[in-house]
C-alpha positions as CSV (number, residue, x, y, z in Angstrom):
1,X,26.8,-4.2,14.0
2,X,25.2,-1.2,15.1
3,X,28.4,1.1,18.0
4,X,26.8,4.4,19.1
5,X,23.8,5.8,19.8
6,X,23.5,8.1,16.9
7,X,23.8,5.4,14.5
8,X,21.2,3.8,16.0
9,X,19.0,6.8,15.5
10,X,19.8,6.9,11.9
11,X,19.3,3.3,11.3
12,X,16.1,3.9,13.2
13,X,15.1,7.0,11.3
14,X,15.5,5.2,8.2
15,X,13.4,2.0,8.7
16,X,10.1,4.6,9.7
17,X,11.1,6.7,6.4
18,X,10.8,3.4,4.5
19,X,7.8,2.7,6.3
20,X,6.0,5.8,5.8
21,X,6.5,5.3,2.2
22,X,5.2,1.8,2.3
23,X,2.1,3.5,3.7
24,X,2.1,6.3,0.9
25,X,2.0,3.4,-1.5
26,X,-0.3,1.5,0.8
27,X,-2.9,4.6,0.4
28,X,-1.8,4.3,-3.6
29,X,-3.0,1.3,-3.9
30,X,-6.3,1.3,-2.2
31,X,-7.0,4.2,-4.6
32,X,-5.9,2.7,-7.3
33,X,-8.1,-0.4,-6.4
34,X,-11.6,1.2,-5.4
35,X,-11.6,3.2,-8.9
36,X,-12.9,0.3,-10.9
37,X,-15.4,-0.6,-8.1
38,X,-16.9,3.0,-8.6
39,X,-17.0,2.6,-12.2
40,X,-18.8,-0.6,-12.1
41,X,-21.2,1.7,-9.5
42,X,-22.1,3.8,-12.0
43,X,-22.1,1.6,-15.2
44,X,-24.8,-0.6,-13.4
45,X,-26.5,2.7,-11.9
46,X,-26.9,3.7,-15.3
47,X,-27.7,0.8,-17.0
48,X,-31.2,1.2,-18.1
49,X,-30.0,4.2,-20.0
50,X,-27.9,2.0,-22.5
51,X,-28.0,-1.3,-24.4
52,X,-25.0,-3.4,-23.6
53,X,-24.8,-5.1,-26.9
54,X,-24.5,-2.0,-28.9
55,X,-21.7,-0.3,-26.5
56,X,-19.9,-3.2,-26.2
57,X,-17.2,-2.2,-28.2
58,X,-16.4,0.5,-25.1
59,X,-17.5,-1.8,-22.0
60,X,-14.8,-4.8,-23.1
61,X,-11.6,-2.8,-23.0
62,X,-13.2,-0.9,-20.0
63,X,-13.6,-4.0,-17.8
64,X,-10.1,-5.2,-19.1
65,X,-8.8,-2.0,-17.6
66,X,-10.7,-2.5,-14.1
67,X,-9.1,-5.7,-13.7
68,X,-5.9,-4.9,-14.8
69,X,-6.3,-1.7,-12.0
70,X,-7.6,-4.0,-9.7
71,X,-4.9,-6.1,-10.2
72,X,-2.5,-3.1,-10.0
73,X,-4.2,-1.7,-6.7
74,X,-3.9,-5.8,-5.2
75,X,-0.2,-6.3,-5.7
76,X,1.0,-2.4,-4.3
77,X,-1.5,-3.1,-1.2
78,X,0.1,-7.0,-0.4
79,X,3.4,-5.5,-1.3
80,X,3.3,-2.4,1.2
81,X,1.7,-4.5,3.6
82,X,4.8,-7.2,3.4
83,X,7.5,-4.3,3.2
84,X,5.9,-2.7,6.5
85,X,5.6,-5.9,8.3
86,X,9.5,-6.5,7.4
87,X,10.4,-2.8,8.6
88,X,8.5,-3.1,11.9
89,X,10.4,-6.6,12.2
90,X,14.0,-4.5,11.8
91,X,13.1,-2.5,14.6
92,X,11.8,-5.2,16.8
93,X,15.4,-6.3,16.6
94,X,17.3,-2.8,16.8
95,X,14.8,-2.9,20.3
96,X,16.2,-6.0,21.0
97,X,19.5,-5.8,21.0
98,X,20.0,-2.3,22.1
99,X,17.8,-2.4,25.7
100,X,19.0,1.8,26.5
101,X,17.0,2.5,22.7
102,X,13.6,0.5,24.1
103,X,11.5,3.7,25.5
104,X,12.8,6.1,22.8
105,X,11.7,3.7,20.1
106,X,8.6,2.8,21.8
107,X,7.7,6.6,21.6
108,X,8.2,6.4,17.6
């Protein structure tokens, strides 16, 4: 159980540390996610200047990366969301139980 004041502030200070990473990843991931969406852009942009059938050999392990980015970008974005919503949880229940912490918190 959390005693003094100054231990609160750590804990505090440590669950919006965590959560600012979870948005760094958050911001990872979204990138990570809309780089195969502009690739597909400008494959089909430029699509009239090639023949799929005879670049297939480079479009097949291109799409498999895409998805497997997609995929990538997907998992960090639920993931950061989950770890966020479980960090602003923690401090609902720091606010909670320690009613003096509520307006300095609240600032945060």
């Amino acid at each position: 159980m959390i005693k003094n004041n100054s231990e609160i502030y750590r804990v505090v200070n440590l669950l919006l540390a965590e959560k600012r990473t979870s948005l760094a990843v958050l911001r990872t991931g979204i990138a990570i996610f809309t780089l195969p969406i502009s690739v597909f852009t400008i494959l089909i942009a430029t699509s009239r200047y090639y023949e799929i059938s005879n670049s297939l050999h480079f479009i097949i392990p291109l799409f498999t990366i895409c998805i497997v980015l997609a995929f990538l970008g997907m998992y960090l974005i639920y993931r950061s969301f989950r770890k966020i919503r479980d960090i602003d949880y923690k401090v609902q229940e720091i606010k909670k139980e320690q009613k003096s912490m509520k307006n300095i918190i609240d600032s945060c």
